[in-house]
VEXNU-528545 format. One record per residue (C-alpha): x, y, z. Coordinates in steps of 0.1 Angstrom, whole numbers, plus 5000, padded with zeros to 4 digits. Example, Ala and Ser with C-alpha at 12.3 -4.5 7.8 and 13.67 -1.06 7.14 Angstrom:
BEGIN
512349555078;513749895071;
END
This chain:
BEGIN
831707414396;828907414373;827807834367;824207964362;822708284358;819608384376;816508234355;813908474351;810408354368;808308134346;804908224333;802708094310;800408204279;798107984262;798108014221;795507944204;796007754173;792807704149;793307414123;791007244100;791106874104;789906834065;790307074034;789107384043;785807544027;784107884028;781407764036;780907474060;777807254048;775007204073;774406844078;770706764088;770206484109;766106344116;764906224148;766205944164;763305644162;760705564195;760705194204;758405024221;760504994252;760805074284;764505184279;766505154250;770405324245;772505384214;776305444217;779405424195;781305124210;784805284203;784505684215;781205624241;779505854224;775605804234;773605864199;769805724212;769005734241;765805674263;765405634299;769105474301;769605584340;765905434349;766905104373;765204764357;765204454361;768004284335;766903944334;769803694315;771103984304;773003984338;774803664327;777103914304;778503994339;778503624347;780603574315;783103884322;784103764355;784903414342;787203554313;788803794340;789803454364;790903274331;793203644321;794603644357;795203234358;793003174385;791102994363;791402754329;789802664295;790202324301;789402304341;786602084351;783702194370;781601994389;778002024385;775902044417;772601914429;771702274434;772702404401;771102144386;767702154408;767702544402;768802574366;768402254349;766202074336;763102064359;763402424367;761302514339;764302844328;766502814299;768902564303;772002424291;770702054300;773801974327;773801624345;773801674382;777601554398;778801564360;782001704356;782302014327;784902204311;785002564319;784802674280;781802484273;780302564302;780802944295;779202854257;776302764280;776203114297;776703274265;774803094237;771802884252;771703114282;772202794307;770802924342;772802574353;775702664336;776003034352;775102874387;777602574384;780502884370;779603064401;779802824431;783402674414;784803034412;783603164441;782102884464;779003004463;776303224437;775703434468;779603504471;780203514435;777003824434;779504014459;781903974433;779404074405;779004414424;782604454428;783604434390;780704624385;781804894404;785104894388;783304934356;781705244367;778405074366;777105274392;773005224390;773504804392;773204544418;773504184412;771803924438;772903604416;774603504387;771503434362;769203714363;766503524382;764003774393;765503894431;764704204448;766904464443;768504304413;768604594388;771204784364;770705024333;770605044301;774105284302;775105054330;774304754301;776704934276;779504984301;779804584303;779204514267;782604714260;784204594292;783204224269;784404384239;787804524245;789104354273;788504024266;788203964228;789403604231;785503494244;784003814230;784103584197;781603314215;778603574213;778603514178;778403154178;774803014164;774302734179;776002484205;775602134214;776101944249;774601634261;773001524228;770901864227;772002104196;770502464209;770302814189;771703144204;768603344215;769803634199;767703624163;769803914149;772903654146;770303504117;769203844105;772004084105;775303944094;776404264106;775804174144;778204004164;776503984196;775704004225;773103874245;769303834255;767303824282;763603734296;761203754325;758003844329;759004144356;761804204329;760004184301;762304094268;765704264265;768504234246;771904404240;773404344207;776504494188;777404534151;780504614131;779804844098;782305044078;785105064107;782505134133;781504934163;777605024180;776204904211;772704874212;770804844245;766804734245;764904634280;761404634285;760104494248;757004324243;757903974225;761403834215;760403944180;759904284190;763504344207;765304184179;763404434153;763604734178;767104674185;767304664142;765704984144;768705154166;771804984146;770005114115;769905474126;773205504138;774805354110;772805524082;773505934100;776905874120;780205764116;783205704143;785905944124;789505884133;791406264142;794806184146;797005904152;799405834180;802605994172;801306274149;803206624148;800906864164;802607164169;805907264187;807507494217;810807654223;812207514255;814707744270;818007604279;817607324257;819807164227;817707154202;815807464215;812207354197;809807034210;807606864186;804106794206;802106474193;799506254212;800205974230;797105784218;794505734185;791806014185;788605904179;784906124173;781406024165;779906264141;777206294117;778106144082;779206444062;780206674088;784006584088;784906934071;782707124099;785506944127;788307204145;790907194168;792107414190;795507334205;796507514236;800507494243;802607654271;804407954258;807407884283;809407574291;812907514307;815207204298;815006944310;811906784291;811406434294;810206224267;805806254272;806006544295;802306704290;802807004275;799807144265;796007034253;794106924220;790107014220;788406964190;785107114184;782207034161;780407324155;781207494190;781007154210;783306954221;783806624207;787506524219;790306624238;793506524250;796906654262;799706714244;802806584249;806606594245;807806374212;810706294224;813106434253;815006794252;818506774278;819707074291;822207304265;825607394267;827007664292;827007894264;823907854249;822407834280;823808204286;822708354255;819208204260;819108384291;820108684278;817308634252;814508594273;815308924289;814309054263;811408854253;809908894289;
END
């Protein structure tokens, strides 16, 4: 029979540990940042495509009408049946007299210039969506995934709630003016880094200039692709309610933004507007890297245990947006449980990282075991106890 003393009642008490994240100065520079620019929009949204952080914004909450744009959601749910298997690269989809009436060629709406009762594969079709912005492409995805574009909007809504896009409501797959059919600029975002990060293996067709089907060689309608080698996507949109839109990304330096633009007056004017947002939040901010995964953070004595000290690290990269310059301004304050019993698994949370910039937060996340602590040996475990008397 195993013996054990009484254990004294837990308690805890938070220490706070101030460290500078770069080499310390006596005197932290003040970094000056101007105002962000005014578009000629009706909304417009900046944010750092890796942390969220929302650098511009304008009206981003205001519901609107999305125009193509929607077909980014069109595009996510057909890379999301291709991840799960539901759905192939190389299945063939069969064109119907609907979605060619509706979205083809006579329609009079951008078009991807499908053959009624022809039979396409599901990749080139999705270049359609994507790159000529093929109202018969999105309407001949929707009715083969879902059997038909009003079921496949019921699925829309779904993944869109999933995304936390919480202001949208789809009514069909192209962005056809519908009532009710509206999202947001922040809802916009949302789905462009849904695009980004969870499906990288299409994200890549956003970028793509040009693509040809049936004889007919079209340009992506996003003129930053031939402007900004910088940009990488993502997509456009147009209707007279919506007036011209566009969401567009760009990679500079390590950092990914996410531009959002509804509401512009020509399809010059929301490529240069757009131009206007990427160039402002490139030229004052950065996306700065805190820690890594696995870095040493502090440690706690765990009572009972062999060894009798936990290392704390993160389970994840820590990422900030900042101003450029302001690195040496960043603190963290780490917050750790003063008391702990063995056993300790192996990422027990055992405490919390914030890290401020000047007073405000910018991160946090919880600290965690580094590896696992098992309980001591009778011995040890006694003169621990008899330790903590004295301690308490």
């Amino acid at each position: 029979m195993r013996f054990l003393l009484p254990r004294a009642a837990l308690y805890l008490q938070n220490i706070a540990l101030f460290v500078l994240l770069c080499a310390p100065q006596a005197f932290a520079s003040q970094v000056i940042i101007p105002a962000p620019p005014q578009l000629a929009a009706t909304a417009f949204l900046l944010i750092d495509a890796d942390t969220g952080k929302v650098i511009v914004e304008h009206n981003a909450d205001q519901a609107l009408p999305p125009a193509s744009l929607t077909k980014m959601m069109t595009s996510y749910i057909v890379s999301e049946e291709i991840a799960t298997g539901r759905l192939k690269d190389t299945d063939l989809v069969r064109v119907s007299d609907d979605a060619w009436r509706r979205g083809g060629t006579k329609s009079g709406s951008s078009t991807m210039f499908l053959e009624a009762r022809s039979e396409v594969p599901v990749i080139d079709l999705l270049r359609g969506v994507i790159i000529q912005s093929g109202n018969d492409a999105s309407i001949a995805l929707a009715q083969h995934i879902a059997g038909s574009e009003e079921a496949f909007a019921d699925v829309m809504n779904q993944q869109a709630q999933l995304l936390g896009m919480t202001n949208t409501h789809f009514r069909n797959a192209t962005g056809w003016p519908a009532e009710g059919h509206m999202t947001t600029a922040r809802d916009l975002s949302l789905l462009a880094q849904a695009l980004i990060n969870d499906h990288p293996e299409h994200y890549s067709l956003y970028s793509e200039r040009y693509f040809k089907h049936n004889g007919i060689n079209q340009p992506n309608r996003n003129k930053l692709l031939f402007t900004n080698k910088y940009v990488d996507g993502l997509k456009t949109g147009h209707t007279e309610e919506a007036g011209y839109c566009l969401v567009a990304s760009s990679v500079r330096q390590n950092m990914r933004l996410i531009s959002v633009v509804m509401g512009a007056r020509s399809e010059a004017s929301r490529a240069a507007e757009s131009q206007k947002l990427l160039a402002y939040g490139f030229r004052y901010y950065q996306t700065h890297k805190l820690y890594s995964a696995g870095d040493i953070l502090g440690n706690t004595r765990v009572w009972g245990g062999d060894p009798e000290r936990l290392d704390l690290t993160i389970a994840q990269d820590i990422y900030a947006t900042i101003p450029r310059g302001a690195q040496d301004n960043v603190k963290a304050e780490i917050e750790i449980e003063r008391e702990r019993e063995a056993p300790v698994a192996k990422g027990a949370v055992l405490g919390r990282l914030s890290v401020m910039l000047e007073g405000a937060l910018i991160a946090e996340t919880d600290l965690v075991a580094a590896s696992e602590i098992a309980e001591a040996g009778l011995l040890d475990y006694l003169w621990d106890s008899i330790e903590r008397l004295f301690v308490e």
